[in-house]
C-alpha angles and dihedrals in degrees: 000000000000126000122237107241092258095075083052095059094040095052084049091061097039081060095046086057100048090049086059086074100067094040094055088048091053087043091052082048090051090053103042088053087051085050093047082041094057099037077061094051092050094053087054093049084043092053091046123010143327129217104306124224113183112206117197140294096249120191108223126196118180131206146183113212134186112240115203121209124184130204139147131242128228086280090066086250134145121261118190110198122183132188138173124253126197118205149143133256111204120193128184129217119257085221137031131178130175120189104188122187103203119205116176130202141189123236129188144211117182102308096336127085150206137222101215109185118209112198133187110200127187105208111192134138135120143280122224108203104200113214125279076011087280086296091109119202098348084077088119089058091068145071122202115219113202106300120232139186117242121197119179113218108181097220105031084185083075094065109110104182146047108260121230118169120205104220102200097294097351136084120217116165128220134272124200116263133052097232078214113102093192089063090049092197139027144068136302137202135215119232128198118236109315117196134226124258085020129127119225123203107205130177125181129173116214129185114206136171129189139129144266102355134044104193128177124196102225100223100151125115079231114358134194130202126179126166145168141202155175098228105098095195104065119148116207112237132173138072089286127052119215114261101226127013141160133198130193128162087272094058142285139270131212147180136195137182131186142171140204082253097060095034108026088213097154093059087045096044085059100043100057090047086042116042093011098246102137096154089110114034088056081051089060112091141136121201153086138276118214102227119203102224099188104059105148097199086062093045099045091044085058095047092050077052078072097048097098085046096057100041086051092055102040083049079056093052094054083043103061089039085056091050102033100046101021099244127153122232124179130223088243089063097043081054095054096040075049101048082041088070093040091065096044075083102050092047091044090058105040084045092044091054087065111019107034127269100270098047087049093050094053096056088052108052090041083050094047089045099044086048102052091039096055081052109038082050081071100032088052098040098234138061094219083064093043098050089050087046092045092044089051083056100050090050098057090047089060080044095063092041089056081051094054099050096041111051112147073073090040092117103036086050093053090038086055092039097054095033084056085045092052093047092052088050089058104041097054091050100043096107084034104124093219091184085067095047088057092051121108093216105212102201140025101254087065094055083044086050094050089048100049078043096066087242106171092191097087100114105116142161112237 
């Protein structure tokens, strides 16, 4: 007894369902290999250095101060107390520049690597000492200890060379430690006596390697970044975007300016050392992370995004052929055909791990193609079928390449691609007598009728 084409849809979709199975169970394979990937990424960071962020430098002058309170006695008399205070003075440069040289280099573990960056930054730029060191006329209250200059650097593994900051004509060399505990981590330099109401030119090279970011704290009453790099792929982060910047497949170039009057930095700075509100001024930040675009975890989790659309496609495929050229195709070979797109992701994954994400794309595709091809030439009766079905396969599948590089156009390519999908559906059916396809024919002389009559609809399931 033959089955309406309802059962048939409804068997089609049943499928569609089941063979979701598989592909979440690949999905969930796909993201616990990024996770692995990325565990492995962090041990080398760990075991090298992490995203760097330079603070400063900051110029500290601390002081001890006597601190007068007054108070009477039982007698109504007068009682002068005094008591030593210890504190900081910060202050930050008029004028800050870092000229930063990025290399960057690669580092493996087992199958997995790593983008370490090594920069060489020239750090120069002026203080400005206001006079009585801002205190006014309490100056006599205080007492200045030796001044230093503090500069946080967030990894302080990734320093490469010994520090030595020119003070105007003088040399002094770098400790450990910032002495700053809003910088966390970083050096320090001592300084000899600096005067009050006197400017300072200082100049400093760092080099300095870490991963991922390369952040700068823009302290400076006007600062001024420029970098460049051999990576070709940066993506510009922080609360400031550079000013001017180019990129070209040997690297990219980029340069930013601010002022007090764009960051308010300086209120910030103070607040945080002040009042302890240091929430902003963390947040502001100016740099470049250096994005991996071929990650092939990330690629291959948005192509497995596709794979209900492909099956979908490839079951309508078999469909038209059932109802255009009256062959019969059973459910079991929808579910292997089936089965046949699931693993073009399993084997893109576990190739894209060794040989790069296109390459291994490639393979795959040629492998899932030849395969279905070799078995839909049987299913369909005819290698002619079976080469036009193959060649609509493998364009869908450089379809959904084109989908996956270019993403900004990610959605207008799939709108086009399933509008044009649509249109040759219909197209192909639209002679197509749907009521007599629904039709559950009892005898023979109707099927014979159906036949003398030209009637397309002939594909059945026994």
């Amino acid at each position: 007894m033959k089955k309406s084409l309802l059962v048939k849809l409804i068997t089609i979709g049943a499928l569609i369902l089941l063979l979701l199975i598989p592909i979440a169970m690949i999905g969930n394979s796909i993201e616990e290999r990024q996770r692995y990937s990325e565990s492995v990424l962090q041990d080398i960071a760990k075991s090298s250095s992490h995203s760097q962020t330079l603070t400063g430098p900051v110029l500290v002058v601390p002081y001890s101060r006597i601190e007068y309170t007054t108070t009477f006695n039982e007698l109504k008399e007068k009682i002068t107390e005094t008591r030593e205070v210890n504190g900081k003075l910060y202050f930050l440069p008029e004028l800050l520049r870092v000229d930063s040289e990025m290399d960057m280099k690669a580092r493996s573990r087992g199958i997995y690597s790593a983008h370490l960056y090594h920069t060489k930054n020239k750090i120069d730029g002026k203080f400005s000492v206001p006079a009585d060191f801002g205190v006014g006329e309490k100056i006599a209250d205080y007492t200045f200890k030796p001044a230093y200059i503090a500069l946080g650097i967030s990894d302080i593994r990734g320093i490469e060379n010994s520090l030595a900051l020119q003070w105007d004509k003088s040399t002094f060399n770098a400790e450990p430690g910032s002495q700053v505990s809003l910088f966390h981590s970083g050096v320090h330099i001592k300084l000899d006596t600096v005067e009050a109401g006197k400017s300072y030119n200082f100049s400093l090279n760092l080099q300095l390697k870490g991963t991922n970011q390369f952040n700068l704290a823009p302290l400076g009453k006007e600062t001024h970044l420029s970098m460049r790099s051999n990576w070709p792929h940066p993506s510009f982060i922080g609360d400031y975007l550079p000013i001017e910047h180019g990129i070209t497949e040997h690297g990219f170039s980029a340069r930013w300016q601010t002022s007090y009057f764009s960051t308010n930095m300086r209120e910030q700075f103070y607040r945080c050392t002040q009042k302890q509100e240091c929430a902003s001024f963390e947040q502001s930040k100016l740099g470049v992370n250096l994005i991996d675009p071929i990650n092939h975890y990330v690629k291959s989790d948005r192509a497995i995004k596709y794979a209900l659309l492909f099956i979908a496609l490839t079951f309508a495929g078999f469909f038209l052929f059932e109802i255009l050229k009256r062959l019969q195709v059973h459910p079991i070979q929808y579910a292997l055909v089936g089965l046949a797109l699931a693993f073009f992701y399993l084997l893109l994954i576990a190739l894209s791990e060794h040989i790069g994400f296109a390459l291994a794309y490639g393979i795959s595709a040629a492998a899932c193609v030849g395969l279905i091809g070799f078995y839909v030439s049987f299913v369909l009766q005819s290698v002619v079928r079976a080469l036009g079905f193959t060649s609509a396969l493998a364009l869908l599948y450089a379809l959904l390449y084109g989908l996956l590089s270019a993403e900004d156009y990610a959605l207008l390519m799939g709108s086009i691609l399933l509008f044009a999908m649509l249109g040759v559906f219909m197209a192909l059916t639209r002679n197509v007598d749907w009521y007599s396809l629904g039709n559950s024919g009892s005898n023979s002389n109707d099927s014979s009728a159906r036949k003398n009559s030209g009637d397309t609809a002939g594909a059945t399931w026994e």
